[in-house]
N, C-alpha and C positions, 0 to 999 in steps of 0.2 A: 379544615381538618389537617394537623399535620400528624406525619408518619416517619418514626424514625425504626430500625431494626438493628438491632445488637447482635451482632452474632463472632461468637469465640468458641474455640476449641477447650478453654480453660473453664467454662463452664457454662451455666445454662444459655439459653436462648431467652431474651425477654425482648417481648413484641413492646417498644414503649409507644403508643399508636395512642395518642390524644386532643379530644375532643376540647380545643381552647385557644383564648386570644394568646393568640403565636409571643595640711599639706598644702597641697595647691587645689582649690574646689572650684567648679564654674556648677555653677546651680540654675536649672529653669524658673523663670521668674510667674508662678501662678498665674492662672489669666481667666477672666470672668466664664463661665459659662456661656455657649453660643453655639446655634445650630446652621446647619448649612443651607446655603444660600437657596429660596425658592423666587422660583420665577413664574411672575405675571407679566403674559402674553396682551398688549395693546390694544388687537383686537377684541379680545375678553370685556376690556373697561368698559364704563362706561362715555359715549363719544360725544360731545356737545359742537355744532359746526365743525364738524371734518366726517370721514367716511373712513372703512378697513376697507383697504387695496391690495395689491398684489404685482402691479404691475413694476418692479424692481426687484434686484436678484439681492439673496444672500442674507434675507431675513429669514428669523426663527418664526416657529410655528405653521399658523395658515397665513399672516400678513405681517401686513403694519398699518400704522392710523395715519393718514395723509389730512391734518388740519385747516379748515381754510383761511385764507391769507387775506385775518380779520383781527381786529385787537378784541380779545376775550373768548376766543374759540379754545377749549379745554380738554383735556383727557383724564378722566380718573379712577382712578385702582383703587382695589378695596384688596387692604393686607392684613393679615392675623398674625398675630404676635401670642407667641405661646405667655409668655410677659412682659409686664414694662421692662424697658431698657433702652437700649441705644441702637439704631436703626443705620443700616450700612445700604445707600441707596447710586444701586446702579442702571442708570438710564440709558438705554441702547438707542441711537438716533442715526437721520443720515441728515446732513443740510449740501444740496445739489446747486445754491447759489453761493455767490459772493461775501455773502452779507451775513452775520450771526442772525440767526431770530430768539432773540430772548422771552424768558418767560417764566413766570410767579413759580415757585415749588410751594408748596401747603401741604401742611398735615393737622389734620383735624382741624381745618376751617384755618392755622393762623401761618401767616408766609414765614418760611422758614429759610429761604432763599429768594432772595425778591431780583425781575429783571435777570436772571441765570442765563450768562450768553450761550448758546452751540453753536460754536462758531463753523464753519464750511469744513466740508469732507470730500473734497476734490468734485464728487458727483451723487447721485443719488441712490447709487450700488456699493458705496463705501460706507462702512457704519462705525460709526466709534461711543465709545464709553465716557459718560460724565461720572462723575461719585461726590455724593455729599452725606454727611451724616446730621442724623436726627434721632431728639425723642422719641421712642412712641408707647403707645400704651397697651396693658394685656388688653389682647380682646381683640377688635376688629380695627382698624385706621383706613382712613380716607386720604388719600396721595393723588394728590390734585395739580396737573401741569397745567399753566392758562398762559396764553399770549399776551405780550404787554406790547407788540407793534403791530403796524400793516401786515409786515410780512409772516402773518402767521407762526406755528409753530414749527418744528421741523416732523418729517416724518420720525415718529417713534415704533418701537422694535419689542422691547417689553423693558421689565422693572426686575432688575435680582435685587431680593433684599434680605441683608443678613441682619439677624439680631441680636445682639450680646447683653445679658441679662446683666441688671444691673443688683442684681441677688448670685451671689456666691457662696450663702450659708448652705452645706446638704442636709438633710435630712440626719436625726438621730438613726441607728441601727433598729430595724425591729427584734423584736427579743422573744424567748420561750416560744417558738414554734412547735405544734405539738397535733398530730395527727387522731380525727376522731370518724364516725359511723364511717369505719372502713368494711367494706362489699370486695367481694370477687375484682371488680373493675371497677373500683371507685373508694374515694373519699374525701374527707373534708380535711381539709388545712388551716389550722390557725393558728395567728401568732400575735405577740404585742404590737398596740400601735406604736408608729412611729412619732416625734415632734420634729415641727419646722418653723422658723421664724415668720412662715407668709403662708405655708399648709403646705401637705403631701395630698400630692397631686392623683400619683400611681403604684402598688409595689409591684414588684416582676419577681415570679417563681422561677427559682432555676434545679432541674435535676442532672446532679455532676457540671457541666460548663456548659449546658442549653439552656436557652429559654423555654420553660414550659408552658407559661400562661401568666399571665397578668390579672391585677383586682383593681378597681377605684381606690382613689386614698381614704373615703370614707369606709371601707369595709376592711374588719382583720380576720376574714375567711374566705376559702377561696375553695368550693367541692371541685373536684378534679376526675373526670369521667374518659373510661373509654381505656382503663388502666388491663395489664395483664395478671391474672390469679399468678397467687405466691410468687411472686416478684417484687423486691425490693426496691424502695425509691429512696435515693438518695439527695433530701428538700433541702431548700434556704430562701430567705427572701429578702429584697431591696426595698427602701424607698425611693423615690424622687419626688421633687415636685417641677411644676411648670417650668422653670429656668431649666430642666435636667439638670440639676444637681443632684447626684446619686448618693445615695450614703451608705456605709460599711458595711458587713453582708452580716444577718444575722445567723446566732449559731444552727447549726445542723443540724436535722432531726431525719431517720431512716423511718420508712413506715413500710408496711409489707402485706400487701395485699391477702387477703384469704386464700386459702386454696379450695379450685373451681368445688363445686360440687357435679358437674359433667365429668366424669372417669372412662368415658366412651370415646376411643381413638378412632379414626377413622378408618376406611379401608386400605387397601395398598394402593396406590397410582396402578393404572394399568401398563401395558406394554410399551416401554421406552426404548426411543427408537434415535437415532442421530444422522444429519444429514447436512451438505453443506461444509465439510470441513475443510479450514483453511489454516495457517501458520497458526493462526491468532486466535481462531474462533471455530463454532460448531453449532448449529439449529439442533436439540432437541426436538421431542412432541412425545406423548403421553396420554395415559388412558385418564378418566377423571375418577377421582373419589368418590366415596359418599359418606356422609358423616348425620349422627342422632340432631347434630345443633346445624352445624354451617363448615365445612371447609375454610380456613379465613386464608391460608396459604400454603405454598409447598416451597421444600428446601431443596436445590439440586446439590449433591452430597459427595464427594470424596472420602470416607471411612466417616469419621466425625465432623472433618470439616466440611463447615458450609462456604459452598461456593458464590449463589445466588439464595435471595428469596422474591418468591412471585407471589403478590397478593393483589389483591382485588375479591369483587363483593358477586361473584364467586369469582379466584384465580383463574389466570387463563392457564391453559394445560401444554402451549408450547413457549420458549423462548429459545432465544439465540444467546450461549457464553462467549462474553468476549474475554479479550485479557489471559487469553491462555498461553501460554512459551511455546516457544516453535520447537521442536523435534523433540516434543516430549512427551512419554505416555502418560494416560488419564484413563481411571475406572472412576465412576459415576453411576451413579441412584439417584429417587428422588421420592421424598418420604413428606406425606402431608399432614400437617397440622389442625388442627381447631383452636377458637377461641381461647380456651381452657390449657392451651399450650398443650394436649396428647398429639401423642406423632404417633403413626400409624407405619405398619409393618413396613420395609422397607421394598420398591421397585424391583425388577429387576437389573442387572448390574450392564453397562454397554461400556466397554473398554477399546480403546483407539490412540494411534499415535498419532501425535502433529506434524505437518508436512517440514522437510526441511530450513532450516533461519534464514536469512537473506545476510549476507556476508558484510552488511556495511556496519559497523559500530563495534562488532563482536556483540553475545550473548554471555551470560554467567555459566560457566560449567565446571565450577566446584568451590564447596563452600567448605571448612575447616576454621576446628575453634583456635582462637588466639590464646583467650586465660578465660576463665568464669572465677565465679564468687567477687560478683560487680553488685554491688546496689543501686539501681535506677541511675547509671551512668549517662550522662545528658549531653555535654560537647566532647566529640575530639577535635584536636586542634594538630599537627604535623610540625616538629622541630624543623626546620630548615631542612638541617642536615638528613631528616630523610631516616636515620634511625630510631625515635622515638617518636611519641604522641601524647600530648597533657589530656589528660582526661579528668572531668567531674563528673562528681555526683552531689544530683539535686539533695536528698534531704537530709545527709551526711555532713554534707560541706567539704567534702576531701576534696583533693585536688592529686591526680594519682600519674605518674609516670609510664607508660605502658609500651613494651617494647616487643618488634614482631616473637623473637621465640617465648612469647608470655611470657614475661617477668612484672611485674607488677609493684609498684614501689609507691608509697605515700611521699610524697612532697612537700606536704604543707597542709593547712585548712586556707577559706577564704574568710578571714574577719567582717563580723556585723553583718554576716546572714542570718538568715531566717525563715521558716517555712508559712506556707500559708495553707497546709493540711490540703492542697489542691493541688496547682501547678507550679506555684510559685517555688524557691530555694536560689541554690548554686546552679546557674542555668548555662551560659554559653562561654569558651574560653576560646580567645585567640592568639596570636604569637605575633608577635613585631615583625614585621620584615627587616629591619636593622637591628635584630636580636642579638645577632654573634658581636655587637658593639655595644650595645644598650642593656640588653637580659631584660626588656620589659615584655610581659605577660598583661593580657585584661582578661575581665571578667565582666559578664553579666550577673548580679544578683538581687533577690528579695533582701530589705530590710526593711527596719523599724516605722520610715515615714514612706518607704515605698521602691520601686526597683530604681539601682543605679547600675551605671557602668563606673568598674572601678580600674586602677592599675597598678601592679604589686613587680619585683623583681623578681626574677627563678635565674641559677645560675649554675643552673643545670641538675641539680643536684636537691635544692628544698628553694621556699619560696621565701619574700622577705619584703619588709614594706608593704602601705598600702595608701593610697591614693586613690580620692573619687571625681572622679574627674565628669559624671553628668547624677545629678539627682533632678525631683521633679517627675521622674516616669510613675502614672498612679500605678499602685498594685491590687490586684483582686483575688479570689480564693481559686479561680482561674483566670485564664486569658491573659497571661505575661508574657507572654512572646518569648523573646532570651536569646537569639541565635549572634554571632558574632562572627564576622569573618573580614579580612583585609582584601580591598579591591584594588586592580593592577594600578590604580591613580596612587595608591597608597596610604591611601582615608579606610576608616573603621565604620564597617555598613555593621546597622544594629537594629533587629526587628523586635518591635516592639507592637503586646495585644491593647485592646481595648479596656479591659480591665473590668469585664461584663457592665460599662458604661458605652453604649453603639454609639453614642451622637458625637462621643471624642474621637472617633475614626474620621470626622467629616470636619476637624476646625483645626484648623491649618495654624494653629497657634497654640495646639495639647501637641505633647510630645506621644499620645498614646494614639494606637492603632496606623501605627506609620511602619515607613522604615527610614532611620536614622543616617545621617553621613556626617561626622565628624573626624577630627582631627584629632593625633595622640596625646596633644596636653588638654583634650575636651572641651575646644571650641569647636564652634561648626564652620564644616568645610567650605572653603571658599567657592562661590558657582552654584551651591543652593541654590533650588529656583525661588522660595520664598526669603532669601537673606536670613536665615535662621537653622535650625538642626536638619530639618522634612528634607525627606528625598522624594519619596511618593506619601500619597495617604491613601485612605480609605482601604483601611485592613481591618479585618477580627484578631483572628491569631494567628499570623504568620510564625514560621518554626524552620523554614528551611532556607537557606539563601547558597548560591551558585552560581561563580562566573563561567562561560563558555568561551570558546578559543575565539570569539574575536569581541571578547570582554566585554558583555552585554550579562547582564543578572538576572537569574531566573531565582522566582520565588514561591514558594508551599506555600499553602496558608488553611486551616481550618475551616471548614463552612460550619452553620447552625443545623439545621434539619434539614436543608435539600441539599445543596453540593458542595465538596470540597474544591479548591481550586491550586492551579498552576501559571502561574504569570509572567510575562517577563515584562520586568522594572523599566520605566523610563521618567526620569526626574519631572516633577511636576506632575505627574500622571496621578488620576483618583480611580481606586479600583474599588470603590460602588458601596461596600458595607458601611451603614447596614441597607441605604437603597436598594442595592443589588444583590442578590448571593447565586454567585455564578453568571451566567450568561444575562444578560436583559438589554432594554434598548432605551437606556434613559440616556438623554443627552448629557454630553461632558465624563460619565462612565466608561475606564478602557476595562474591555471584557478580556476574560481568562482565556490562554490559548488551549488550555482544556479543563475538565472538568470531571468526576469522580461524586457516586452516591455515596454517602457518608458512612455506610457500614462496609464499603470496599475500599475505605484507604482511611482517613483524620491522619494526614502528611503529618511528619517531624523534616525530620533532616534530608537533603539533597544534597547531591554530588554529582560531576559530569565526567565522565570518561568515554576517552575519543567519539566525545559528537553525541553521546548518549544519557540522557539525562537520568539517576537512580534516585526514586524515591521512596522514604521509609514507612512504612504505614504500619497505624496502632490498634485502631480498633477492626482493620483491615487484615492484619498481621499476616502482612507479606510483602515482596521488596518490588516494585513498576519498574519496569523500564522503558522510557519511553526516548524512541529517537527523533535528533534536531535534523530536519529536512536539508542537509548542505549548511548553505552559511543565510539561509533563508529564516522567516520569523514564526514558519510552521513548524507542526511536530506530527508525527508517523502516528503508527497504532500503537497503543499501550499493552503491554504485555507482564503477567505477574508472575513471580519466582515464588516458593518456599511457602506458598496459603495456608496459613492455619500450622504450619510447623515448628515454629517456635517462639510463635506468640507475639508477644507485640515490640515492635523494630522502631526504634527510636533517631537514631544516627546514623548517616551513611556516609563515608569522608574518600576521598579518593589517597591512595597509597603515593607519594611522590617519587616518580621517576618509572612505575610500575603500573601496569593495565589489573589495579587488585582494587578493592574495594575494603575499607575496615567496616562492621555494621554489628552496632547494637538492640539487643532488647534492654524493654521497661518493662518487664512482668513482676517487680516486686512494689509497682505502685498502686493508688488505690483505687484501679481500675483491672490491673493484674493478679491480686491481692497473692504473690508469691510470696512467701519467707524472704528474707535480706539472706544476700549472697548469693540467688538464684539468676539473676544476669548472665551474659557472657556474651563478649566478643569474639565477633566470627569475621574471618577473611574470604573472600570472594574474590576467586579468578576470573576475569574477563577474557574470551579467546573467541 
């Protein structure tokens, strides 16, 4: 079951809680579909004369297969291939003598490598890597090592093997989605089939930028259970087939569930009570409900905003708020709900202040607007000089000038954008470090065949030229990433989402679900770990990027339904999606240095001041601040400003030369659904 909870001050509460399978142009050069690498563990095979030991260090799993030292003694694996393609096989061994011991590679019965030396590895606690590529076929394959001397085989470790389809046709779009026997909490989803040159495999339902559930490729319906009355869903659907090749998202279709026929609210919570208060946090406990149907949760309350929700099958009646600001008052309720979404009278009220801040980072203690009448403004970027700031907006395309005593000036438009009625548009802007010489300005944006990074002049005054200097990024109705910012090397870091395509977060040769490092004429920077654009991979939607004082990158990034996350970047590094989300213990995965429930933050923009990391939250709608432990790789407790007060915070930028903060909302996007011109920019003092 997964469980996701929306909760906004801007309107209702919808429990989505369901029951289902979860110039000058340098262009990327498309690259076959390919999934990341799985590993078959040795002692797993199947072993014909040798044994799975253990008695040597530094192998994966429970062992390794120690073969004996016989001509024709064998180990073989059984690999599944989502499709035919071309097979990336990497053989972990150790060889502790003198001597190579070669030996037959096979796949399905025919040698594919015959006699293959591994030659010595100083000792029998050293391991090293062969690679060879091969055929192989959808379906299942036989990967057969056999000895061709005396001396046996060498001890083997396991098999990664990657496989790159040799099918790079996607799928057509499905079409006319159209919602039918819609119920209180359910209905049925159907749409046109999809075509593919070889079949569709799967489609994937997504509401707004989650995965909702999935259908076989044989089926164009999908009932959808476990929904909340008069609640609105906001459907589309994908195809793929077997290679993952994904194809264009079909159109939109809202469906809106009944309203409940249960009109029976619950009782009040009983007597609320608080205990344990500390900077950050405060234990709750509570009288229980009682409700005609079921209790399904309670909301601990600040006027309208929710701070928490507790559910469970029934909710427990106490928790503990974390994330509260230190020397700040708080009144608090907590008003419980049923199925049917009726809230029931409201607790009584328990009001307290926070013990005083801890003096290292400074706290926010005072927020003042800059200008408003902003439309979903998406980057700021800081003039060198420190008196102004380039600012976009996504569905606009402006490109807007903005100066502390709000003044507000168009500059420009960015040429060959375009929206994708999601997330996509005019998304991240950065400034040259050798500006006052050059006047070059980039962009991140959506266009026609997909997102690029472009480069356009501003000379202070309006913008001019345009140069695209990376194409190749796929684009989707969400998950674009967009964030842009210059790191103290001097290189242009660029996050970029998956493009609700997860398996391109994991293939080290898609420019999507990464973060980018290139160079300002749009090659990639030199010192890549893969020789190519990748700095790190295995991202959803990253949105926020930030150096700290001793120029190490911390990164936002979106989660699906369980957590959002906080990372800090180290080149090479894979941070797990869609393996992971959040914390897990797969091998080769670096986990987040924290982590966030997805209705208390969905990260945009990051910023660092003195030592203090600020992050923007949307569906959270409030500003984290979380501090960096010294010059260490930990971070403190998180703590939230402004919850529920002015909606959803997009940007957060640090002021240059000044302990102030600039921060935007996104409440006139379509998740905001505010009128245009309802934005504004606010300044934060840090003290």
């Amino acid at each position: 079951m997964q469980t996701g909870t929306l909760t906004t001050s801007r309107g209702r509460v919808a429990a989505l809680t369901a029951v289902l399978l979860c110039t000058a142009l340098v262009q990327a050069v498309p690259q076959p579909a390919s999934a990341a690498a799985t590993r078959y563990e040795a002692e797993s095979a199947t072993i014909v004369k040798g044994a799975a030991e253990s008695n040597h260090s530094g192998y994966s799993g429970t062992g390794f297969v120690n073969g004996d030292n016989v001509v024709g003694s064998y180990v073989e694996f059984t690999v599944d291939a989502a499709s035919a393609g071309t097979g990336k096989i990497a053989v972990r061994y150790s060889n502790g003598t003198a001597d190579a011991r070669p030996a037959d590679v096979a796949v399905n019965g025919t040698v594919v490598s015959a006699a293959r030396a591994f030659d010595a590895t100083t000792d029998w606690n050293t391991w090293a890597t062969s690679t060879l590529t091969t055929p192989v076929k959808a379906g299942s394959n036989k990967i057969r090592l056999t000895s061709t001397s005396a001396n046996g085989l060498p001890n083997l470790d396991y098999l990664d093997v990657t496989v790159t389809s040799s099918d790079t046709e996607a799928p057509t779009a499905p079409t006319a989605p159209s919602c039918s026997e819609i119920t209180e909490n359910s209905l049925t989803l159907g749409w046109g089939a999809a075509t593919d040159n070889v079949g569709v495999a799967a489609y994937d339902i997504y509401e707004h930028g989650n995965k909702f559930g999935e259908a076989p490729g044989t089926a164009t319906t999908k009932n959808l259970t476990g929904l909340t009355p008069d609640t609105t869903y906001n459907l589309t659907v994908f195809a793929r087939d077997a290679a993952g090749n994904v194809s264009s998202v079909s159109p939109i279709v809202d469906c809106t569930t009944l309203r409940s026929s249960d009109t029976t609210a619950p009782s009040a919570p009983g007597t609320l009570s608080t205990s344990g208060l500390t900077a950050n946090s405060v234990a709750l406990n509570w009288g229980a409900s009682t409700d005609d149907k079921a209790v399904t949760a309670y909301e601990v309350r600040s006027g309208s905003t929710v701070y928490k929700t507790v559910t469970g099958a029934p909710p427990a009646t106490t928790t503990t708020l974390t994330g509260l600001a230190c020397a700040s008052p708080y009144s608090l309720d907590v008003v419980a709900k049923d199925a049917a979404g009726n809230a029931s009278p409201p607790s009584n009220t328990v009001t307290f202040t926070t013990p005083d801040c801890a003096t290292d980072g400074g706290v926010p203690s005072g927020i003042a607007t800059v200008s408003g009448g902003w439309s979903i403004p998406w980057g700021t970027y800081w003039m060198p000089d420190g008196k102004s700031a380039l600012v976009t907006e996504r569905d606009s395309f402006k490109v807007l000038k903005a100066t502390p005593d709000g003044t507000r000036t168009q500059v420009g438009t960015v040429p060959n954008a375009v929206t994708t009625d999601g997330e996509g548009g005019l998304l991240g802007v950065a400034v040259d470090p050798k500006w006052s010489t050059n006047h070059y300005v980039y962009f991140m944006h959506t266009a026609s065949e997909g997102n690029r990074v472009a480069r356009m002049t501003y000379d202070g005054s309006s913008l001019s030229g345009y140069t695209v200097l990376l194409q190749g990024i796929k684009k989707s109705r969400y998950h674009d990433g967009g964030r842009l910012l210059f790191g103290p090397d001097g290189y242009l870091y660029v996050s970029t989402g998956e493009a609700q395509t997860p398996d391109l977060a994991q293939d080290k040769n898609s420019l999507n679900g990464k973060i980018l490092r290139m160079t300002t004429d749009g090659k990639a920077a030199p010192g890549n770990p893969f020789g190519n654009y990748v700095y790190s991979y295995g991202h959803r939607n990253p949105q926020g990027l930030a150096f700290d004082r001793n120029g190490r990158l911390w990164e936002a990034e979106f989660g699906d339904s369980k957590k959002d996350e906080l990372n800090l970047i180290k080149p090479g590094k894979n941070y797990g999606w869609p393996v992971c989300e959040g914390t897990c213990t797969t091998d080769g995965m670096t986990n987040p240095k924290k982590t966030w429930n997805i209705s208390e933050a969905s990260p945009s923009g990051i910023a660092i001041v003195r030592n203090v990391i600020y992050m923007a939250a949307l569906k959270g709608e409030r500003l984290w601040r979380v501090p960096i432990s010294g010059d260490t790789e930990n971070l403190g407790t998180p703590s939230a400003y402004y919850v529920g007060t002015y909606g959803r915070l997009r940007t957060v930028t640090k002021v240059p030369g000044q302990d102030q903060l600039w921060l935007s909302t996104t409440n006139c996007d379509n998740k905001g659904n505010e009128p245009d011109g309802s934005d504004k920019l606010f300044r934060v003092s840090i003290t």
